[in-house]
ZAMARGU-4260 file (C-alpha; in steps of 0.2 Angstrom, whole numbers, plus 5000, padded with zeros to 4 digits):
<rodrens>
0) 4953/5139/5061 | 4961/5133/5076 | 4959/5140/5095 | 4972/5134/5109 | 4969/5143/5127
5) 4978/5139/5141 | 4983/5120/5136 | 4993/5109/5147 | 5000/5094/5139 | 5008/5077/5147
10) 5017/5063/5145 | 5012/5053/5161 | 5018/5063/5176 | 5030/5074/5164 | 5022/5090/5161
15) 5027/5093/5142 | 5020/5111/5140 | 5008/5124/5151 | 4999/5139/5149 | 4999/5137/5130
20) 4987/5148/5120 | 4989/5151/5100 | 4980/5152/5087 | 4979/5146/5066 | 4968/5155/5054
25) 4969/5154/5037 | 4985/5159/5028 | 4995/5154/5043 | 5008/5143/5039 | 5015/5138/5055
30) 5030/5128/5056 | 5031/5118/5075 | 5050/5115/5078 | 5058/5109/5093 | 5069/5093/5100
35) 5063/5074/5099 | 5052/5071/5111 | 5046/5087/5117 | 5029/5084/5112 | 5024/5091/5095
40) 5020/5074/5089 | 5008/5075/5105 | 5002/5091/5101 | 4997/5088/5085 | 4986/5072/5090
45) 4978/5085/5101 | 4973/5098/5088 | 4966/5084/5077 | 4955/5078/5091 | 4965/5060/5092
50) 4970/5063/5110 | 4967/5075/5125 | 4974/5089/5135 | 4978/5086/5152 | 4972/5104/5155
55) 4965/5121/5142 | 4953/5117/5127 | 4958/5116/5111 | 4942/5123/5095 | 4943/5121/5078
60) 4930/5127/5066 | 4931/5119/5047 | 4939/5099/5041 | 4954/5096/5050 | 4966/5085/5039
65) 4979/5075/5050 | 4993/5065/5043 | 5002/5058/5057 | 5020/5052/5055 | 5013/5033/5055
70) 4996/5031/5047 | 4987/5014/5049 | 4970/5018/5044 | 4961/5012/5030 | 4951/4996/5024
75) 4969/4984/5018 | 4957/4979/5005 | 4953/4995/4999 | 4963/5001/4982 | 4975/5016/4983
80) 4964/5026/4972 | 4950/5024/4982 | 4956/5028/4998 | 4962/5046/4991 | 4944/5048/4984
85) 4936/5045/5000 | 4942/5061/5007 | 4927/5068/4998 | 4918/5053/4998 | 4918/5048/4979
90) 4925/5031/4984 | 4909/5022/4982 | 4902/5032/4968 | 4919/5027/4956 | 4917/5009/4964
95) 4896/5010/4959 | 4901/5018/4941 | 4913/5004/4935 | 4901/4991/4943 | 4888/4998/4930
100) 4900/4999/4916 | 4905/4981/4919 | 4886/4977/4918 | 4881/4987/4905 | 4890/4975/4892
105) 4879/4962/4898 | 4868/4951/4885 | 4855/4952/4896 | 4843/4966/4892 | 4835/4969/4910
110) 4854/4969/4918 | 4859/4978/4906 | 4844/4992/4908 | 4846/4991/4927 | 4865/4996/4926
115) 4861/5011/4915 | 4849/5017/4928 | 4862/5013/4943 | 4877/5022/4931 | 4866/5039/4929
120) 4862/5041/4949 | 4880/5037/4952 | 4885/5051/4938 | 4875/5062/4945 | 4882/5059/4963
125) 4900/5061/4955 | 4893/5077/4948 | 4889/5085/4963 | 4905/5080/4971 | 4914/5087/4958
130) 4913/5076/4943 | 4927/5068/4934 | 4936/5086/4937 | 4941/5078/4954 | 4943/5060/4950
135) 4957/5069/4939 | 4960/5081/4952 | 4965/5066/4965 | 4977/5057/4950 | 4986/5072/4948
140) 4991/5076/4967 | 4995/5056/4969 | 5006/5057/4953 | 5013/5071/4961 | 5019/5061/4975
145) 5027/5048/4965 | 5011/5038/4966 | 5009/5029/4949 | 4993/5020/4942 | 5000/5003/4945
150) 5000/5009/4964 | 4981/5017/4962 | 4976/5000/4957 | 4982/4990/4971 | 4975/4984/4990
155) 4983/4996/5003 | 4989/4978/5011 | 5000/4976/4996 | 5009/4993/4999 | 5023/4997/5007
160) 5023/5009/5023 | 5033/5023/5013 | 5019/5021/4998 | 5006/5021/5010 | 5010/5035/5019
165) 5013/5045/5001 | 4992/5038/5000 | 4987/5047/5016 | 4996/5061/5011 | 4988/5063/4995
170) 4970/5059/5003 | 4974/5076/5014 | 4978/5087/5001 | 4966/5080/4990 | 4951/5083/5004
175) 4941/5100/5008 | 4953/5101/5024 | 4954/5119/5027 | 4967/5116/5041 | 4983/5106/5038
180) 4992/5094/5052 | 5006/5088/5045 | 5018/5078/5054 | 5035/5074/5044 | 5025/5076/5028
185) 5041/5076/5015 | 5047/5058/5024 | 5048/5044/5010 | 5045/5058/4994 | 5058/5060/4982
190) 5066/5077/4979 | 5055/5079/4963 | 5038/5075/4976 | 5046/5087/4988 | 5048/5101/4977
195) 5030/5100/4971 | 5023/5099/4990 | 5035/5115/4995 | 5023/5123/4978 | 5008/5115/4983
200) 5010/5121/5003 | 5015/5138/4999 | 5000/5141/4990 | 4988/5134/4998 | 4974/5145/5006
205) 4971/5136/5023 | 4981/5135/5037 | 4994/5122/5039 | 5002/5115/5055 | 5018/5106/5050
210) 5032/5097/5059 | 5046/5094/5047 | 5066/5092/5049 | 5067/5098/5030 | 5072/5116/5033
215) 5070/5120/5014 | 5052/5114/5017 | 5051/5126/5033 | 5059/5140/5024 | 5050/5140/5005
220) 5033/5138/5016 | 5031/5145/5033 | 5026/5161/5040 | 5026/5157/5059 | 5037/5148/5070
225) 5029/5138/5087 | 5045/5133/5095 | 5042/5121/5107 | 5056/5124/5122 | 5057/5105/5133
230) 5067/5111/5146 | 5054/5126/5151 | 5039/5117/5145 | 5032/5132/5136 | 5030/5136/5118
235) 5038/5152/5110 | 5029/5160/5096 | 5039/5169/5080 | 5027/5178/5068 | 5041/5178/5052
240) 5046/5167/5041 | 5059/5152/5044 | 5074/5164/5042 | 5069/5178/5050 | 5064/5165/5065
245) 5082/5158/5065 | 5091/5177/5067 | 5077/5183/5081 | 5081/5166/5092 | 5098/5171/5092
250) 5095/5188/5097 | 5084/5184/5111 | 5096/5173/5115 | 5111/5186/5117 | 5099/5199/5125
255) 5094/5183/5138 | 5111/5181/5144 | 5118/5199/5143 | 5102/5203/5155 | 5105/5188/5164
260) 5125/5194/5165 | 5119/5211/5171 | 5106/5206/5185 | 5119/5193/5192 | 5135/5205/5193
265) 5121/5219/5200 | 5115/5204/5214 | 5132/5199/5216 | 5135/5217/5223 | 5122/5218/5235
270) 5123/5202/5240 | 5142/5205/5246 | 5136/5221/5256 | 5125/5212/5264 | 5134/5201/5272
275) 5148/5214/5276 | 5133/5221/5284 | 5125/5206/5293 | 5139/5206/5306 | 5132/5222/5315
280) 5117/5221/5323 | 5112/5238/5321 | 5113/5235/5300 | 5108/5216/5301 | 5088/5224/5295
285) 5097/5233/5281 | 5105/5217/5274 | 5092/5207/5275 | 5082/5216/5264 | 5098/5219/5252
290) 5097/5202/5249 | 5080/5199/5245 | 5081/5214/5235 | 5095/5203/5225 | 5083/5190/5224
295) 5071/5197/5216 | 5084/5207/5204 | 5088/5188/5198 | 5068/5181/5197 | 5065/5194/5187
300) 5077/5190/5171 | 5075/5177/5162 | 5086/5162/5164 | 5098/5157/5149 | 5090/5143/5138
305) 5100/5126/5141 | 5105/5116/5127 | 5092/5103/5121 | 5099/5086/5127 | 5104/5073/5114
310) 5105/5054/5111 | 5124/5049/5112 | 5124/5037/5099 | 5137/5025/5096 | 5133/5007/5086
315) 5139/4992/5094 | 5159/4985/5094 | 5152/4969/5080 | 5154/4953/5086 | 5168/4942/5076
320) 5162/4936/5061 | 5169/4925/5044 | 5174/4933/5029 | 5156/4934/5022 | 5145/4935/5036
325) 5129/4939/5021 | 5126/4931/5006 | 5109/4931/4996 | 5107/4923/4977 | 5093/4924/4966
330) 5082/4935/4974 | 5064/4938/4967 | 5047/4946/4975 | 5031/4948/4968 | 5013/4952/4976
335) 5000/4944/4964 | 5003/4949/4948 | 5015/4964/4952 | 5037/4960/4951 | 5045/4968/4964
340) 5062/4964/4960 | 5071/4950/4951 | 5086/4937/4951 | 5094/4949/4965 | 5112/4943/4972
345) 5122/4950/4986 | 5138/4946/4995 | 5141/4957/5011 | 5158/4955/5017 | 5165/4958/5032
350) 5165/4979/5037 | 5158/4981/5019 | 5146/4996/5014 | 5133/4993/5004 | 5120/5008/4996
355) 5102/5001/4989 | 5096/5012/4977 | 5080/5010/4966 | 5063/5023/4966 | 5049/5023/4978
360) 5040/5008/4977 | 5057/4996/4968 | 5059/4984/4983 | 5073/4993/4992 | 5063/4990/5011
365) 5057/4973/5005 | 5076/4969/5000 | 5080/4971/5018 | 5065/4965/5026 | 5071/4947/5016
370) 5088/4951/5022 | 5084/4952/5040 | 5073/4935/5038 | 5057/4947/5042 | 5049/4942/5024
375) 5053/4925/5011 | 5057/4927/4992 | 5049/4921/4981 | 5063/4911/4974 | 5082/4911/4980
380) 5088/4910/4998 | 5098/4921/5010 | 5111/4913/5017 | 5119/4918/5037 | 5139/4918/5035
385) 5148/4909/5050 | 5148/4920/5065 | 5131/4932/5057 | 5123/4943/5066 | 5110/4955/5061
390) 5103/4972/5068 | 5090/4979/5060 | 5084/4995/5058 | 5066/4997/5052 | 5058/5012/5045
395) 5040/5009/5050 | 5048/5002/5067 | 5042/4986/5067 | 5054/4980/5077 | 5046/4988/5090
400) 5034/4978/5102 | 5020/4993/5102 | 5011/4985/5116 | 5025/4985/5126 | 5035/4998/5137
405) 5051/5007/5131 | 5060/4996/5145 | 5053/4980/5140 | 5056/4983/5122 | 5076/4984/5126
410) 5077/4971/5138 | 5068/4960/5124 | 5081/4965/5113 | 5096/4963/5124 | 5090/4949/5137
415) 5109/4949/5146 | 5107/4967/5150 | 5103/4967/5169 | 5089/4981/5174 | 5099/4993/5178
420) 5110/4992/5162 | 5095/4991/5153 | 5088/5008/5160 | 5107/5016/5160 | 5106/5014/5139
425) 5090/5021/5139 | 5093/5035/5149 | 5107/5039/5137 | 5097/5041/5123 | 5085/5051/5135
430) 5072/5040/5142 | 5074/5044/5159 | 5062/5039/5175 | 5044/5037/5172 | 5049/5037/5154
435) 5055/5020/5152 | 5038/5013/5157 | 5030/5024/5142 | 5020/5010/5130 | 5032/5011/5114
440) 5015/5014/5104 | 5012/5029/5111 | 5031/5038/5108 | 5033/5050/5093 | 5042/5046/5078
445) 5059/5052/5084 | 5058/5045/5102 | 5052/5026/5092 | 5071/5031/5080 | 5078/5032/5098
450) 5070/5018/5105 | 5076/5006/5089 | 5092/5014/5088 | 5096/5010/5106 | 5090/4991/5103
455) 5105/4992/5090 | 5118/4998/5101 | 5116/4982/5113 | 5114/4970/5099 | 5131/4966/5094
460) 5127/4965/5077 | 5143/4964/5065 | 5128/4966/5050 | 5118/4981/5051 | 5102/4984/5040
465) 5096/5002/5041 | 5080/5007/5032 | 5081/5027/5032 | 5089/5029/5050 | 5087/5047/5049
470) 5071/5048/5047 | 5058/5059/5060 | 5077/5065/5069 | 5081/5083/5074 | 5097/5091/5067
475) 5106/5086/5082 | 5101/5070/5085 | 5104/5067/5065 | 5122/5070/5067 | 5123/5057/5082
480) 5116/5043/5069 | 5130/5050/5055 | 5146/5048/5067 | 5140/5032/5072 | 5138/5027/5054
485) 5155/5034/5051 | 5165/5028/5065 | 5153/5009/5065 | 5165/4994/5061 | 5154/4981/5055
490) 5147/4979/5037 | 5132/4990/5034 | 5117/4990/5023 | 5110/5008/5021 | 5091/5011/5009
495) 5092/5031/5013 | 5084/5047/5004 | 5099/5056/5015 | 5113/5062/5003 | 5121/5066/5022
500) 5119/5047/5025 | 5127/5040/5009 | 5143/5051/5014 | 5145/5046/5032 | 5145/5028/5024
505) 5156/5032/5010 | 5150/5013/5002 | 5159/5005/4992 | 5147/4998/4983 | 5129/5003/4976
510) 5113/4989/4972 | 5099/4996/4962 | 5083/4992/4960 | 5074/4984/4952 | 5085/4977/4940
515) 5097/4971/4955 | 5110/4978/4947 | 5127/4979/4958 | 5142/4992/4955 | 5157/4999/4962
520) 5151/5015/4971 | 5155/5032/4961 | 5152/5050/4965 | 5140/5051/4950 | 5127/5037/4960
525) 5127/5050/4972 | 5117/5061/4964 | 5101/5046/4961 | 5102/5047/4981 | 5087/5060/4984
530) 5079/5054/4969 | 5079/5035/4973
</rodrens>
């Protein structure tokens, strides 16, 4: 269980929420909602115990299992599979097991007596921590999220950032966790992997915490609503379901202006009295205590919400370019032993609109990291058309300069941007004042979507490579990025799991992967789209 009394939360000098008190027992299912950037991405950090209040405790009683929307943790040598055991601490036992098994087909008798010994205390130890009912246990929850045994097998440094997130993810719910944190939990799973988390979520007996823009997720699995308000810096609690949560919001929101309506007409009365009154001296008492009487007729009514604030989006007027600006032939990737893709070939012609397609783990974000020149082939060679240039937009943001502030991260990205240009784009895509001296590592997932997208809308790029652009973005904000897809004039290169994404594109042409296969785009692609 979870207790939050009386929590204030900042971001620097901007107060983020005050006053905040809830609390998360088991069975709770609580979804945290709210714009980019308001803070739940912060307040989640602070119920894991990853970062502090800037006033209020927060108590939990029970594991606490945290997946943050960009897990970095973890030995890079460490295999999948024994990073998901570990949650319960079976890692080293498995590793100690298969040690002695390799031994005990020594030819030497003592190493092969000494390994028997070392196999029984490590049985027994995997016994007690469940046996080979949780080594079983933890395969079937990674399969679940579309992680294979070929992925088990493999150094976390060899995956990529959707697999390893799918790893964390499956470490949580395979741990004793009797609290959930999940912070965008369905990002990089395939509708199949969704569906079976929605199950797996809504029957779990603990309480979950989860921030999530998939509203079928929120609907088929929560039973509370936090919404976190940025413009009053409070948090509004709704004990119903997602539904439920939706049709109350907008009744409280009716009853707030028709009260507002009534207590300003009501003020607007005696305030014109009293100044009818204020001329005579004998009555000048009596108004002055009309008005205040008006004053506190409005302080007592609460004021209408204002809209959440959005980032205008709108992707850069390309710079003139050749006929084919992106050319790659014979493509192939491989880590060790393991073939990404092979004998991949692509031609991106000027304002073309190209989809990648292909299951996790094909090569789609490796494909664009070789594009942008991030990465080499293995064999083959990308080759920059007259007039090239590039934008790209990276999933895990490693574009971003996470040492750095928001400010120096655009005025890296767009050096011919004087200061005051540099911080008038930011402040339309809402880093404003103190905001743009933030360190980019410590911004949320949306406000990091934010930061890169506004790197892209300064670059000039007549080539854009987006790695899942819609990913960690309100509803709102989501739409921004789809007009700017649709209305963009350049070529574009798009790996998404958005179906809405593929339509604001309308390609032209669909690569899939691994086979590099390449086709005229047709509706029936579209349905591979959430399950690529």
């Amino acid at each position: 269980m979870i207790t939050v009394h009386q929590l204030e939360v900042r971001a620097g000098a901007r107060l983020l929420m005050e006053d905040v008190s809830f609390r998360v027992a088991a069975g709770d299912k609580v979804g945290l909602v709210g714009r980019n950037g308001a803070g739940k991405t912060t307040l989640t950090k602070i119920l894991a115990g990853e970062a502090l209040p800037a006033g209020g405790t927060v108590t939990s009683s029970g594991e606490v299992g945290y997946l943050p929307q960009d897990p970095r943790s973890g030995d890079p040598e460490q295999l999948a599979r024994e990073r998901i055991l570990s949650a319960r601490g079976l890692d080293d036992v498995v590793r100690r097991l298969r040690a002695a098994e390799h031994e005990m087909g020594s030819d030497d008798v003592a190493v092969r007596e000494r390994a028997m010994r070392r196999y029984e205390r490590a049985d027994a130890e995997l016994h007690a921590g469940g046996g080979y009912a949780a080594e079983s246990e933890a395969a079937t929850i990674a399969h679940s999220l579309g992680i294979d045994d070929r992925l088990l097998g493999q150094p976390l440094k060899t995956l990529s950032g959707g697999q390893r997130r799918r790893v964390e993810l499956a470490r949580i719910l395979f741990s004793d966790a009797e609290t959930l944190l999940l912070d965008e939990p369905t990002n990089h799973l395939d509708a199949d992997s969704i569906v079976w988390l929605r199950d797996f979520l809504k029957a779990f007996s603990g309480g979950i915490v989860v921030i999530s823009h998939d509203t079928d997720l929120l609907e088929t699995t929560v039973n509370r609503v936090l919404h976190l308000d940025a413009n009053r810096a409070v948090i509004d609690t709704y004990n119903v379901g997602w539904k439920a949560y939706l049709q109350q919001r907008e009744t409280d929101e009716k009853r707030r202006k028709r009260e507002r309506a009534n207590a300003e007409a009501k003020a607007k009365t005696l305030t014109d009295q009293a100044n009818k009154m204020r001329a005579k001296a004998t009555k000048a008492q009596a108004a002055q205590s009309m008005l205040k009487r008006a004053e506190r007729m409005l302080a007592g009514v609460e004021a209408e919400r204002q809209a959440d604030r959005v980032a205008r989006i709108a992707f850069p007027k390309p710079a003139p370019c050749g006929k084919t600006p992106l050319t790659a032939a014979e493509l192939s990737k491989s880590y060790g032993s393991l073939e990404v893709f092979t004998d991949v070939d692509l031609a991106i012609d000027k304002g073309s609109r190209v989809v990648i397609l292909g299951l996790n783990g094909a090569g789609k974000t490796t494909l664009l990291r070789i594009l942008a020149g991030l990465d080499q082939p293995d064999t083959g060679a990308v080759v920059p058309g007259h007039g090239l240039k590039l934008g790209y937009y990276a999933q895990e943001h490693e574009t971003l300069d996470i040492g750095r502030t928001v400010l120096e991260n655009m005025q890296s990205a767009a050096p011919q941007l004087t200061d005051t240009e540099a911080r008038s784009v930011l402040g339309s895509f809402l880093f404003s004042g103190e905001d743009a001296h933030k360190p980019a590592g410590v911004l949320s997932g949306g406000e990091k979507t934010r930061l890169a997208l506004a790197s892209l809308v300064v670059s000039a790029a007549n080539v854009l490579l987006l790695d899942e652009p819609t990913n960690n973005l309100d509803p709102a904000s989501r739409e921004e990025v789809l007009a700017a897809i649709r209305s963009y004039e350049g070529a574009i290169v798009l790996v998404t799991h958005d179906e809405g994404a593929v339509h604001a594109l309308e390609p032209d042409r669909v690569l899939i992967l691994p086979d590099g296969v390449e086709d005229l785009w047709n509706v029936e692609y579209a349905d591979l789209v959430a399950l690529a």
